[in-house]
C-alpha positions as a Python dict, from the first residue, in 0.01 Angstrom:
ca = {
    (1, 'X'): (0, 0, 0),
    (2, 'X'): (290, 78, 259),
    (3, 'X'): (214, -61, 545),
    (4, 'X'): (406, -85, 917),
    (5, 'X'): (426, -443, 1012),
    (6, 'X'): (358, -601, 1371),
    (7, 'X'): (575, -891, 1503),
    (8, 'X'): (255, -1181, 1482),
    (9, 'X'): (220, -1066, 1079),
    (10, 'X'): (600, -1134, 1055),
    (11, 'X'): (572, -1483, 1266),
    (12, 'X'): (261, -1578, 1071),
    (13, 'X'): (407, -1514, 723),
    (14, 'X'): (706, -1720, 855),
    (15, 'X'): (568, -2002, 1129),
    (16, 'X'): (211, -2071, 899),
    (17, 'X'): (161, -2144, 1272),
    (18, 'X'): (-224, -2055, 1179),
    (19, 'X'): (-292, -2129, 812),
    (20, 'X'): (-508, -1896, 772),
    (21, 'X'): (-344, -1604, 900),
    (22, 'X'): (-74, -1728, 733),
    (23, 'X'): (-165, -1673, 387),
    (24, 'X'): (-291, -1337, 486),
    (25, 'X'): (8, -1224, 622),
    (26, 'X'): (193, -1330, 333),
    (27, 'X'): (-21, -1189, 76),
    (28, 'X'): (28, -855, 254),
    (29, 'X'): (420, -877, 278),
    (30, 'X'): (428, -952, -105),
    (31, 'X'): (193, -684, -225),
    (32, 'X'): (302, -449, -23),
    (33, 'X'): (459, -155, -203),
    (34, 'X'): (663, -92, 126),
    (35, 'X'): (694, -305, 428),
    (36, 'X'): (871, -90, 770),
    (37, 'X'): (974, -286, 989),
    (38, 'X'): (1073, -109, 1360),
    (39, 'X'): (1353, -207, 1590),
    (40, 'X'): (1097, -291, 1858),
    (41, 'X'): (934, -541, 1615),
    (42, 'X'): (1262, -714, 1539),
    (43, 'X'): (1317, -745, 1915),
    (44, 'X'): (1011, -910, 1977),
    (45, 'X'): (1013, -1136, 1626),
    (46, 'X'): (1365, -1238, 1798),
    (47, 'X'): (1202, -1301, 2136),
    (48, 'X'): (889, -1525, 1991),
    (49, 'X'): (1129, -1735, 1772),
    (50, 'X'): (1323, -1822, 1988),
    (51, 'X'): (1130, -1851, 2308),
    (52, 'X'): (786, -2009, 2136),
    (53, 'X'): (962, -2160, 1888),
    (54, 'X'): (1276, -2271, 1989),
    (55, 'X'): (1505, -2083, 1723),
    (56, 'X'): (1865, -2122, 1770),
    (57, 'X'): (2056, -1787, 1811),
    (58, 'X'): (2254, -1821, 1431),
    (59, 'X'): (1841, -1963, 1272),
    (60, 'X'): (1694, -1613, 1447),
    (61, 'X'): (1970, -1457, 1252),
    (62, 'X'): (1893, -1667, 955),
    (63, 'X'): (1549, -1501, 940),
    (64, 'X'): (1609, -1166, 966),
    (65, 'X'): (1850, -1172, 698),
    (66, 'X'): (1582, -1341, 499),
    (67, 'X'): (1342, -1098, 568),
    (68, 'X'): (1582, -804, 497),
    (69, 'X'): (1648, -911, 132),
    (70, 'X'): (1316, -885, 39),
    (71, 'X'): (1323, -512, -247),
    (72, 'X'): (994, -340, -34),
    (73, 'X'): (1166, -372, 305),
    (74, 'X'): (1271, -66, 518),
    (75, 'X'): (1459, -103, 817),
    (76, 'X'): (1681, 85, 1004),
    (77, 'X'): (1964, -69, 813),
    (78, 'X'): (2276, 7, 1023),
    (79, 'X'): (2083, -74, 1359),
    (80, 'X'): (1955, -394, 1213),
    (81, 'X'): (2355, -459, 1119),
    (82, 'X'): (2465, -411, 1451),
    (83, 'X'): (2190, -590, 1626),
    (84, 'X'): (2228, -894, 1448),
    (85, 'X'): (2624, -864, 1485),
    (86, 'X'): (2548, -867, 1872),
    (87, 'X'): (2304, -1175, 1805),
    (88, 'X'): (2534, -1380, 1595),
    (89, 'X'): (2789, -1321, 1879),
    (90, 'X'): (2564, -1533, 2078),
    (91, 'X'): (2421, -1209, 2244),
    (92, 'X'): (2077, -1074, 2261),
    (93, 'X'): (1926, -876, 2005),
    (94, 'X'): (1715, -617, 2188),
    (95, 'X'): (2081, -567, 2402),
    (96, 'X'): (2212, -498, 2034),
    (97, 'X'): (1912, -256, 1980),
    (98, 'X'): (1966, -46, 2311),
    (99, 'X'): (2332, -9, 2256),
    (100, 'X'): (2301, 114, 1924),
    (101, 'X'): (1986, 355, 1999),
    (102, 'X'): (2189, 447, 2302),
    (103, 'X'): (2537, 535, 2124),
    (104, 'X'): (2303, 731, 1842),
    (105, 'X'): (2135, 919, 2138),
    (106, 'X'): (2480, 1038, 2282),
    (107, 'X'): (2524, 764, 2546),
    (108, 'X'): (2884, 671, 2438),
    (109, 'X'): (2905, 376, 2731),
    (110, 'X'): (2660, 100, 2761),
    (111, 'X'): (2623, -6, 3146),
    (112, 'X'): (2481, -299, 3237),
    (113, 'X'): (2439, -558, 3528),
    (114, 'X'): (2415, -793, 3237),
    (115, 'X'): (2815, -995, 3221),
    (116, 'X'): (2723, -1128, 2907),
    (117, 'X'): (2614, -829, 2691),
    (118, 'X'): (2896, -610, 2856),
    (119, 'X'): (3169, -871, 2721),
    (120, 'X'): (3011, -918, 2387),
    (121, 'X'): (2993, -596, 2312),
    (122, 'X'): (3333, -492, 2435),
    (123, 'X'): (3461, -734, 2220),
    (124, 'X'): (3309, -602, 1942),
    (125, 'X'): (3526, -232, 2022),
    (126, 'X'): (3193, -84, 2232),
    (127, 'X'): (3265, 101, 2512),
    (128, 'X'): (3040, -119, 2758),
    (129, 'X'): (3096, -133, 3143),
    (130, 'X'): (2948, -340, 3355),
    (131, 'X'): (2796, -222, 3688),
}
């Protein structure tokens, strides 16, 4: 089966945070012929980890990296790259996301109000200005 995985499958197969569920979801992940895995669903697996479980920045990283080794998982691989090089920065990952999407939709200049995401990803040679 290919299937398209939603964020609580990913933090069940990870957390066991419901035993049950969590053997489910991790049967499904290792059957699966193909697992695709959407930017939107890293965002949020980024959000719950760290906001419900208390995931440091570099352990969010950790786990996507981990989950991105796995042979049946399809991703948007340079995306993913450059998300988790703005989360391993010490940035947010959905502001990784948006910047990327952005640049790939023709926006060439990520604006913000947010100081933080503007310097990070200036830093990393993004054109980024802050509003």
């Amino acid at each position: 089966m290919k299937v398209a995985v939603d964020t609580n499958v990913l933090i069940r197969a990870v957390m066991h945070d419901d035993p049950a569920q969590g053997i489910i979801a991790a049967k499904i992940l290792t059957d699966a012929k193909l697992i695709a895995v959407a930017l939107p669903c890293l965002c949020e697996f980024v959000s719950v980890l760290r906001r419900v479980y208390g995931f440091q920045t570099s352990d969010a990283a950790v786990a996507i990296r981990a989950l991105l080794t796995a042979a049946n998982v399809e991703e948007n691989r340079p995306a993913v790259e450059a998300d988790l090089s703005e989360l391993e920065a010490g940035g947010d990952f959905a502001d990784g996301v948006i910047a990327y999407e952005g640049n790939w939709l023709g926006g060439k200049t990520f604006v913000s109000f947010d100081k933080k995401a503007v310097a990070l990803l200036t830093a990393q040679g993004q054109l980024a200005r802050l509003l």
